[in-house]
TIPA-852628 format. One record per residue (C-alpha): residue in three letters; x, y, z; residue number from 1. Coordinates in nm, 4 decimals. Last residue first. Layout:
BEGIN
{'ALA', {X, Y, Z}, NUM}
...
This chain:
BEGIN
{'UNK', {-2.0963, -0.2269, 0.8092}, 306}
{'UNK', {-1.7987, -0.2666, 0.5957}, 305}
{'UNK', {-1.5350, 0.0295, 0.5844}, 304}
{'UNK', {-1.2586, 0.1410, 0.3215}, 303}
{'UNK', {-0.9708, 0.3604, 0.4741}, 302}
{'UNK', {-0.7496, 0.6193, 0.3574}, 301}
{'UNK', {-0.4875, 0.6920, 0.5228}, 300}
{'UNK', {-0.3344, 1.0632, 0.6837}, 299}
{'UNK', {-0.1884, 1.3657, 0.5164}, 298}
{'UNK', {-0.3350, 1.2742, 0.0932}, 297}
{'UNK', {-0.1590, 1.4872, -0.1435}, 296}
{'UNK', {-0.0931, 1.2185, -0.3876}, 295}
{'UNK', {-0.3383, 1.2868, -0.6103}, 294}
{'UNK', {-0.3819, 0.9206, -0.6643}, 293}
{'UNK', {-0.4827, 0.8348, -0.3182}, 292}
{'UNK', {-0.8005, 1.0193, -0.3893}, 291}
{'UNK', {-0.8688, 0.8443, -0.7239}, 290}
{'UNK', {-0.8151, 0.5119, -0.5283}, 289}
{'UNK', {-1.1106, 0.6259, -0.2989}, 288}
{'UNK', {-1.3530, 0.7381, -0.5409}, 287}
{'UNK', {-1.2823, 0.3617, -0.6418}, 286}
{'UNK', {-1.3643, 0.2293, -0.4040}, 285}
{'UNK', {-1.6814, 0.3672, -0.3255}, 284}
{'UNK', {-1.8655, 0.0493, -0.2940}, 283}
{'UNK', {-1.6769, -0.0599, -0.0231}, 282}
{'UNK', {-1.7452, 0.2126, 0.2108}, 281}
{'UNK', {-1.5145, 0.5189, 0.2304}, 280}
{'UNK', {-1.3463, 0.6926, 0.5552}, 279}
{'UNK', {-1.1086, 0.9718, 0.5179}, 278}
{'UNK', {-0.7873, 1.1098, 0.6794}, 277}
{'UNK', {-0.7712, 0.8278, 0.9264}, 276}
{'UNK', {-0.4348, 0.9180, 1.1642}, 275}
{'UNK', {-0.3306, 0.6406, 1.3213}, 274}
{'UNK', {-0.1353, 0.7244, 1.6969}, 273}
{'UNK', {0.1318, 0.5881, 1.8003}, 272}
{'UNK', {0.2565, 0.6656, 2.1454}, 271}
{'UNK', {-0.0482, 0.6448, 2.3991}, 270}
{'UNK', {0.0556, 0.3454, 2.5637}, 269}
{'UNK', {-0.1733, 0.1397, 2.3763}, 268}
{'UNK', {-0.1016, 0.2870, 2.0611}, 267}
{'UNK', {0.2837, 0.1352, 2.1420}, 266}
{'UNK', {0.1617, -0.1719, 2.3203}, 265}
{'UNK', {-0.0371, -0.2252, 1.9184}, 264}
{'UNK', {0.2524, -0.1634, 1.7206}, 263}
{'UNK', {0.4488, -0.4560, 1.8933}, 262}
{'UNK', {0.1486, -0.6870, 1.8946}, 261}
{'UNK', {0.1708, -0.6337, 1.4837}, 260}
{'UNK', {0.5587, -0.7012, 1.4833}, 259}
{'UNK', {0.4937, -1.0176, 1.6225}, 258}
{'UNK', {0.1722, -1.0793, 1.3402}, 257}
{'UNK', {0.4204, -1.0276, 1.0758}, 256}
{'UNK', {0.3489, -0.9699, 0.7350}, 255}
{'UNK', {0.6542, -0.8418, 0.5437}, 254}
{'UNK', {0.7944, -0.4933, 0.4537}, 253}
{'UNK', {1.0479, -0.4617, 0.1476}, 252}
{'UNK', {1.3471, -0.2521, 0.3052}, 251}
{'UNK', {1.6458, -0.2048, 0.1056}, 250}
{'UNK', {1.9142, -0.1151, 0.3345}, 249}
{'UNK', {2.2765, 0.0472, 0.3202}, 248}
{'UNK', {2.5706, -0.0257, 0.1962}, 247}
{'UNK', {2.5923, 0.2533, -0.0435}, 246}
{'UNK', {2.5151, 0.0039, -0.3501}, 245}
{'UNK', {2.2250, -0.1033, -0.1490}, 244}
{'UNK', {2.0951, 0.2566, -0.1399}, 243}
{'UNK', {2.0372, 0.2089, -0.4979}, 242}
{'UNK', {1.7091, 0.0455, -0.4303}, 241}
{'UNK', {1.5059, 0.3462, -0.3998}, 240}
{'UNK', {1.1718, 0.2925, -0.2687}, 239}
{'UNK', {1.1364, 0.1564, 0.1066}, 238}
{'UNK', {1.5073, 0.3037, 0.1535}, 237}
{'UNK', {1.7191, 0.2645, 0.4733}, 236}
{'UNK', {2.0703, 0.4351, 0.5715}, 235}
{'UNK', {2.2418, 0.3346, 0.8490}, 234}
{'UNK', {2.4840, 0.1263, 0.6224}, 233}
{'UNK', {2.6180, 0.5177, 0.5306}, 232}
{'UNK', {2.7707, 0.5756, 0.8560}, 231}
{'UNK', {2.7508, 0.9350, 0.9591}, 230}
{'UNK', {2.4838, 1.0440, 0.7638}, 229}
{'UNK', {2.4642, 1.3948, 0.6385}, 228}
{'UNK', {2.5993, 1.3598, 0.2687}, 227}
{'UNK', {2.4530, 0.9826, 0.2385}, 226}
{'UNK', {2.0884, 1.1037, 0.3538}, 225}
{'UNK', {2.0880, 1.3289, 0.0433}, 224}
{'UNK', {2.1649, 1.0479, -0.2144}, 223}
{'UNK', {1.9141, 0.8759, -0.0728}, 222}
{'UNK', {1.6552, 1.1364, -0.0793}, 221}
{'UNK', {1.7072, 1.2458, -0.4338}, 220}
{'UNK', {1.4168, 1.1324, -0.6155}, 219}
{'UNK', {1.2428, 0.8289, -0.3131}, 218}
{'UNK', {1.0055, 0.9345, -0.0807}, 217}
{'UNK', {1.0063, 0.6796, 0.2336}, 216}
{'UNK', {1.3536, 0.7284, 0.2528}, 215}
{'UNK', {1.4729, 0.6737, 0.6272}, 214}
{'UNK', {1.8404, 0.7741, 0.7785}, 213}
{'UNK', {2.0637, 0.7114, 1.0926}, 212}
{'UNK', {2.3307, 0.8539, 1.3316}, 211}
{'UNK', {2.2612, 1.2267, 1.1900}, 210}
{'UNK', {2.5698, 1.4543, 1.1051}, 209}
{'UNK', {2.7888, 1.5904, 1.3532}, 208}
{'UNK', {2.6336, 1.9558, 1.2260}, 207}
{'UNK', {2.3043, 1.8595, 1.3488}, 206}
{'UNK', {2.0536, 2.1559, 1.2481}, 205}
{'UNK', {2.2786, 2.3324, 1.0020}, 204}
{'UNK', {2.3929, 1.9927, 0.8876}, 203}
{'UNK', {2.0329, 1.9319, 0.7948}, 202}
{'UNK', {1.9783, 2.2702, 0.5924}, 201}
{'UNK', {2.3081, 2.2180, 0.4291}, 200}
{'UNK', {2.1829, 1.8631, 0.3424}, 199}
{'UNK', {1.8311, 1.9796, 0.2261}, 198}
{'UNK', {1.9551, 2.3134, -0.0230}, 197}
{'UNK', {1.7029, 2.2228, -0.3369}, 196}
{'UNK', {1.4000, 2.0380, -0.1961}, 195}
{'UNK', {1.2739, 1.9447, 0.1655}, 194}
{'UNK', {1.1913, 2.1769, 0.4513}, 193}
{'UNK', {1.2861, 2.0785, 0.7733}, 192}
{'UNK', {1.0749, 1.9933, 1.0538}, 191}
{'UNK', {1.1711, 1.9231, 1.4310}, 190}
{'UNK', {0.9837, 1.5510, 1.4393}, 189}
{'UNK', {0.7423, 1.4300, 1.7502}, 188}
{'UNK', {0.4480, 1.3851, 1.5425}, 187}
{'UNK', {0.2411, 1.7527, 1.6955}, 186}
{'UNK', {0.5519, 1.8431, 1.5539}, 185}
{'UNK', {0.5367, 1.7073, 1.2379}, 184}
{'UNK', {0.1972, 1.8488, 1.2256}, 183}
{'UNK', {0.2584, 2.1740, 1.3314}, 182}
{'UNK', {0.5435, 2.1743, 0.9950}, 181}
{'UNK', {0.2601, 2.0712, 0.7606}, 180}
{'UNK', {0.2331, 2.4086, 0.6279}, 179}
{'UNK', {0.5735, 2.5176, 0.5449}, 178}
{'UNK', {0.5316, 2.2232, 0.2724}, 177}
{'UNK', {0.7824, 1.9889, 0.1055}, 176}
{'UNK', {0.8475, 1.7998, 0.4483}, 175}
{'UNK', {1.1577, 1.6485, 0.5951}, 174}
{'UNK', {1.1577, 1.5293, 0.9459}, 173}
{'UNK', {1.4587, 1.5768, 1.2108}, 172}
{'UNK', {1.3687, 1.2956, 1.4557}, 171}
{'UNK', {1.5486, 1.3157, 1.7913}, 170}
{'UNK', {1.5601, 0.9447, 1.8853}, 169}
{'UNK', {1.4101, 0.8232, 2.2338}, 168}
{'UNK', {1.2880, 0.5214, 2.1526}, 167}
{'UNK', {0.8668, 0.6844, 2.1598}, 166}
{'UNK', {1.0343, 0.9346, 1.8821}, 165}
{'UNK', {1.1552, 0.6893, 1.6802}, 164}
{'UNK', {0.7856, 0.5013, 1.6871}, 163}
{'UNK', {0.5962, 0.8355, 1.5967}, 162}
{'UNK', {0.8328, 0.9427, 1.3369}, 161}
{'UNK', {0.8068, 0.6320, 1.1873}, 160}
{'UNK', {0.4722, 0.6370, 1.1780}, 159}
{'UNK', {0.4101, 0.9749, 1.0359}, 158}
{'UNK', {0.6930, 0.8791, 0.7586}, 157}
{'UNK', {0.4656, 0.5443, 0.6293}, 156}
{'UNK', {0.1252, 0.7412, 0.5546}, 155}
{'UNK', {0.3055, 1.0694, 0.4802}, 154}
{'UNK', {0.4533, 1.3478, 0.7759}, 153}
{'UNK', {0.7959, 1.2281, 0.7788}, 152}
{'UNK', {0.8610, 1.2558, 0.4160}, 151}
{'UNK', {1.2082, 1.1937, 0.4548}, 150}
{'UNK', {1.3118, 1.0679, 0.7716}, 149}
{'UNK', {1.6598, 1.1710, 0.9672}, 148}
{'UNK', {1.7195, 1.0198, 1.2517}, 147}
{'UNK', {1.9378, 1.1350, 1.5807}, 146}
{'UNK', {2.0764, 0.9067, 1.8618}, 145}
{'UNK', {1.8952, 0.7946, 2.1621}, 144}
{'UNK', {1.7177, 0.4537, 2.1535}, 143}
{'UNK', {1.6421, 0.1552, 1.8862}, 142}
{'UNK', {1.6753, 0.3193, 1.5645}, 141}
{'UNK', {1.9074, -0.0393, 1.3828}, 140}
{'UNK', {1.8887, 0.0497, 1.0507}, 139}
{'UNK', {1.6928, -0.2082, 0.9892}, 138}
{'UNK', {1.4990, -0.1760, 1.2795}, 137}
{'UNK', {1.3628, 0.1504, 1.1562}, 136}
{'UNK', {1.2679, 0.0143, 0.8379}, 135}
{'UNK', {1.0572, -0.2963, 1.0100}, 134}
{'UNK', {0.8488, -0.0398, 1.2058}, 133}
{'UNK', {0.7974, 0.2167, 0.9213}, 132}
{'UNK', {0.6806, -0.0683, 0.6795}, 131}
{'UNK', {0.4526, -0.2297, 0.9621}, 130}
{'UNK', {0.2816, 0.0483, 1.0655}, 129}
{'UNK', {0.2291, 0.1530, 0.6592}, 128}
{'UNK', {0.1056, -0.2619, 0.5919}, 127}
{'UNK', {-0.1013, -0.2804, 0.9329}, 126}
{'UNK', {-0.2062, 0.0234, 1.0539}, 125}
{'UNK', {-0.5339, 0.1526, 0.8259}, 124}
{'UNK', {-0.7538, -0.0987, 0.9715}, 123}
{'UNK', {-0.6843, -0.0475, 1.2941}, 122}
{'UNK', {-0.7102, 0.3204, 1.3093}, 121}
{'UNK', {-1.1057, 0.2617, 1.0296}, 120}
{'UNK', {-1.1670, -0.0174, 1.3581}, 119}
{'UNK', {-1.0847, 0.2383, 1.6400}, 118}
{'UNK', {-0.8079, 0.1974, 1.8091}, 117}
{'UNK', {-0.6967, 0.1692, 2.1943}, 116}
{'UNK', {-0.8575, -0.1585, 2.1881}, 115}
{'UNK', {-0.5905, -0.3078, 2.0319}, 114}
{'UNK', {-0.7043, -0.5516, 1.7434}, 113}
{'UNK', {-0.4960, -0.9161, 1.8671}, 112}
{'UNK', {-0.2269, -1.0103, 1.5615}, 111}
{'UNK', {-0.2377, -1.2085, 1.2204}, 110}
{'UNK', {-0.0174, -1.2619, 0.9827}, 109}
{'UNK', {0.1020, -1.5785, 1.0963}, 108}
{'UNK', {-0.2196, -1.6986, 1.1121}, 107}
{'UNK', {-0.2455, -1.6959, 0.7126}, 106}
{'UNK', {-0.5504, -1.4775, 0.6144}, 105}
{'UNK', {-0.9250, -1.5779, 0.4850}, 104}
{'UNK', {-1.0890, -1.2642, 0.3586}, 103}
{'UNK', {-1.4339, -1.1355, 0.4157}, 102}
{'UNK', {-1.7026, -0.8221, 0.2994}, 101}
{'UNK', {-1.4125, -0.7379, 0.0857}, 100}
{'UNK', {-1.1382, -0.4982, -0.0174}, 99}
{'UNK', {-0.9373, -0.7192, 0.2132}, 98}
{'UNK', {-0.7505, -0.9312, -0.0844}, 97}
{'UNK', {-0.7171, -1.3062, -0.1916}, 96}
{'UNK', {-0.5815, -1.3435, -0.5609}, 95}
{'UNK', {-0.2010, -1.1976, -0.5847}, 94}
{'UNK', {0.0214, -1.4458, -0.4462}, 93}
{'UNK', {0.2835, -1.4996, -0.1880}, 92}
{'UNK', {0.0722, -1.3671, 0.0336}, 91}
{'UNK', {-0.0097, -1.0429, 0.1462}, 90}
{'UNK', {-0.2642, -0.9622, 0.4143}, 89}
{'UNK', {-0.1250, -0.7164, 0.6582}, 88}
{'UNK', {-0.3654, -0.8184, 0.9715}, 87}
{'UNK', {-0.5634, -0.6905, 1.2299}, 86}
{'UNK', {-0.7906, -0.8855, 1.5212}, 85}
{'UNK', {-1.1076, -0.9174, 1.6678}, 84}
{'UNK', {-1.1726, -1.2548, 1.8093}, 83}
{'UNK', {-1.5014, -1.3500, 1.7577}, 82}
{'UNK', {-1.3933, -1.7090, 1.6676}, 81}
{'UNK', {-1.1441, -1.8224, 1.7850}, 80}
{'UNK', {-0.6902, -1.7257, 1.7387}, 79}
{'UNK', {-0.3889, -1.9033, 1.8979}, 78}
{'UNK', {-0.5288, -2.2347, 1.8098}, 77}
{'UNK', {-0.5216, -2.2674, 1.4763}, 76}
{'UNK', {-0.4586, -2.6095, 1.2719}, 75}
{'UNK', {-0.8350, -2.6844, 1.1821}, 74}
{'UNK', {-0.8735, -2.3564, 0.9949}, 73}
{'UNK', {-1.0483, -2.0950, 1.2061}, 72}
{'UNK', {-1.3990, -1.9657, 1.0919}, 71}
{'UNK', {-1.5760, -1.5942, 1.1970}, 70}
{'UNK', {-1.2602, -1.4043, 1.3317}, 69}
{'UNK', {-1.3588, -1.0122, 1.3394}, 68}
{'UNK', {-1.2007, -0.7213, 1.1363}, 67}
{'UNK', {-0.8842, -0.5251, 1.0921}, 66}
{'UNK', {-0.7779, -0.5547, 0.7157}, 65}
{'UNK', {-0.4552, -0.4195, 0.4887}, 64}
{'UNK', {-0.3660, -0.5810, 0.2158}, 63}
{'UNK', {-0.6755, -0.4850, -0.0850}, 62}
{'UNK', {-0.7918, -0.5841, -0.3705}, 61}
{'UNK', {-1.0183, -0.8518, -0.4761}, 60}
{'UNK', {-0.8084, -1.0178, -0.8123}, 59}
{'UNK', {-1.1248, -1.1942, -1.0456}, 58}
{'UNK', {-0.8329, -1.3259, -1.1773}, 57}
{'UNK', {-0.5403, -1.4522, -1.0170}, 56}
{'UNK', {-0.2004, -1.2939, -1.0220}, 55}
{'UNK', {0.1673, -1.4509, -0.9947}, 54}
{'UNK', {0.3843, -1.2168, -0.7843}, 53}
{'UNK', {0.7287, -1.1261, -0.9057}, 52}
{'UNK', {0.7396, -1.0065, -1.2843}, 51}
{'UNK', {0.3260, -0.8717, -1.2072}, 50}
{'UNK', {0.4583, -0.6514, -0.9740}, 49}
{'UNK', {0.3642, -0.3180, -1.1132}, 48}
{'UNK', {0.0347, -0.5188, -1.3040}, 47}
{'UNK', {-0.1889, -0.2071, -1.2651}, 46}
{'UNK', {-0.4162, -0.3538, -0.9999}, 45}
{'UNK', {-0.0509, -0.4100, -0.8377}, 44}
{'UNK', {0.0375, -0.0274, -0.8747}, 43}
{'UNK', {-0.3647, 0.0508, -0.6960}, 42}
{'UNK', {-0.2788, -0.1469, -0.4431}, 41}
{'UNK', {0.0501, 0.0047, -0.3592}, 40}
{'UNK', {-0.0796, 0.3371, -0.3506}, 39}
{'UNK', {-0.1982, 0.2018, 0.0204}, 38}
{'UNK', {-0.5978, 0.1741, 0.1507}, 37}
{'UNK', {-0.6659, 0.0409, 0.4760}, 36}
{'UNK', {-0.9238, -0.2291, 0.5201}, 35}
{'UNK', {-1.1498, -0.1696, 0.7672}, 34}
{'UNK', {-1.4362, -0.4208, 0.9666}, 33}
{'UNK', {-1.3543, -0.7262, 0.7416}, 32}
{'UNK', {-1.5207, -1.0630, 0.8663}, 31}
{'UNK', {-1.1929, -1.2625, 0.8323}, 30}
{'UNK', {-1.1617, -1.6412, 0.7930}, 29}
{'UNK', {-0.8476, -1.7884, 0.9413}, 28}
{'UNK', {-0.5932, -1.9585, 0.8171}, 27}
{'UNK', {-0.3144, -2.2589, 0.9195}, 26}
{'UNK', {-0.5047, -2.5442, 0.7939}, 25}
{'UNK', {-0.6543, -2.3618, 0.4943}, 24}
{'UNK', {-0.9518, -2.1550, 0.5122}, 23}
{'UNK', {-1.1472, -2.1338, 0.1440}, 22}
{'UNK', {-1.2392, -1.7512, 0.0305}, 21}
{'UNK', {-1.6052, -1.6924, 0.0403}, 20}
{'UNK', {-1.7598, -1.6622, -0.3227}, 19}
{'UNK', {-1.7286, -1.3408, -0.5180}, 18}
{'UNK', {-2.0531, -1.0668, -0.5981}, 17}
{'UNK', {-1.8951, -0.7873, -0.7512}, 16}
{'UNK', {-1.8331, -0.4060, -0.6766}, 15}
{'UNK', {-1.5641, -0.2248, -0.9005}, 14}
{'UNK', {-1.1855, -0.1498, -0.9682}, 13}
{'UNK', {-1.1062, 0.0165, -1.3029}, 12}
{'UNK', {-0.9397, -0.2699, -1.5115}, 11}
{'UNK', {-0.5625, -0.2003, -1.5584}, 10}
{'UNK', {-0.4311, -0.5614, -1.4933}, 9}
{'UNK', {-0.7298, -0.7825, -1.5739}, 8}
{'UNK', {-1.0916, -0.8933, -1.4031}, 7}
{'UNK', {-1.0630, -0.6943, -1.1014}, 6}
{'UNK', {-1.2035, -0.7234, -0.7816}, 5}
{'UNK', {-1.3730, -0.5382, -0.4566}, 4}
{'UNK', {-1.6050, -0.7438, -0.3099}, 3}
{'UNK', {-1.9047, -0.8463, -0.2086}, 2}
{'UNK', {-1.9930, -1.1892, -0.0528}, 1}
């Protein structure tokens, strides 16, 4: 099959011919349809989390993937073959990713593709959907109240503001550019510029302070959310781990096919919505990891496979 891979930490990702991955007892084999692209996979090609995750080399790259079942291992029976379904596909190692023509992923990963998305929607949900969704209930956004995201408008913020929004928060969303203020609206956020002056800024728009807080930017943002947050364990952090120290979260997202079905009634009912900024096929890659770099990407990126 092709794939993504590299060789070593720091290689510049490119096409190679890799055998198919083996199913275990509890996997299933993957034809990939989309794989969403994250700046986290370009950090682990670069060896950010080598001191945690053993790496194998050739590493395909790649967590995200909405495809169709083609093999089930011979302990599955919630998934068969032809299924379409979505997955966040990290495991406890680095070895197996989605930047492929296949990849074999642990059931428990797994969940149904809704039929409300497209396969480039599906295949960019799982690991931002899933970060946003998991965040929110750490802190415990389940109806009413108001929440302050930072960042609302970026790959993990959009959702968030999406899923706070269908609970019935009011979402104040922080944004570095006049610009994208339609956008957080069109989200479901009342926009706030971010920089020098935030908190007064915030206060001025909920003086009693704001029931709960989400960095998904990191600099400052933490620090912020503690001068406008009423109770300071409400605040969450996907980036900053000093928000432990305040009593509040540290939120590392992990696969879960549950939380997958979750995301899926909300695009079904019309309330999330995946925004695909640009499409790239496989052998583009790495046009597509230069994109990401720039950092001013609104939207995902997402790698198709005919």
């Amino acid at each position: 099959m092709k794939a993504v891979t590299i060789d070593a930490y720091g290689e510049t990702p490119r096409l190679s011919e890799q055998p198919l991955p083996k199913v275990g007892p509890d996997s299933v084999l993957v034809r990939v349809r989309a794989a969403g692209l994250n700046p986290v996979d370009w950090h682990v090609a670069g060896g950010a989390l080598d001191p945690m995750v053993y790496a194998y080399f050739p590493l395909t790259m790649g967590w995200d993937v909405a495809g169709v079942v083609e093999r089930v291992g011979v302990g599955v029976s919630e998934f068969a073959v032809g299924d379409e379904v979505i997955a966040y596909n990290r495991q406890d190692f680095a070895h197996i990713g989605t930047w492929a023509e296949y990849t074999a992923v642990p059931v428990r990963s797994l969940a149904p593709k809704s039929q409300a998305m497209s396969w480039p929607e599906a295949g960019g949900l799982p690991l931002a959907g899933l970060t946003a969704y998991q965040a929110l209930g750490a802190v415990h956004v389940e109806g009413g109240g108001t929440v302050l995201i930072h960042a609302a408008g970026g790959g993990v913020g959009g959702f968030a503001t999406q899923i706070a929004a269908s609970r019935g928060a009011r979402v104040i969303g922080t944004t570095s550019r006049t610009e994208s203020f339609p956008f957080l609206r069109e989200l479901g956020a009342e926009p706030v510029l971010s920089g020098d002056g935030l908190a007064e800024r915030v206060r001025e728009m909920a003086p009693e302070g704001v029931d709960a807080a989400l960095d998904f930017l990191g600099g400052d943002a933490v620090a912020v959310s503690a001068e406008v947050v009423k109770n300071p364990a409400r605040i969450a952090s996907v980036v900053d781990g000093s928000v432990k120290a305040l009593g509040g979260r540290y939120v590392w997202v992990h696969p879960s096919g549950r939380d997958l079905r979750e995301l899926n009634a909300l695009a079904e009912a019309g309330s999330l919505r995946v925004h695909v900024n640009r499409e790239f096929p496989l052998a583009e890659a790495q046009q597509a990891v230069e994109l990401s770099r720039t950092g001013k990407v609104r939207g995902k990126i997402v790698l198709t496979v005919p």
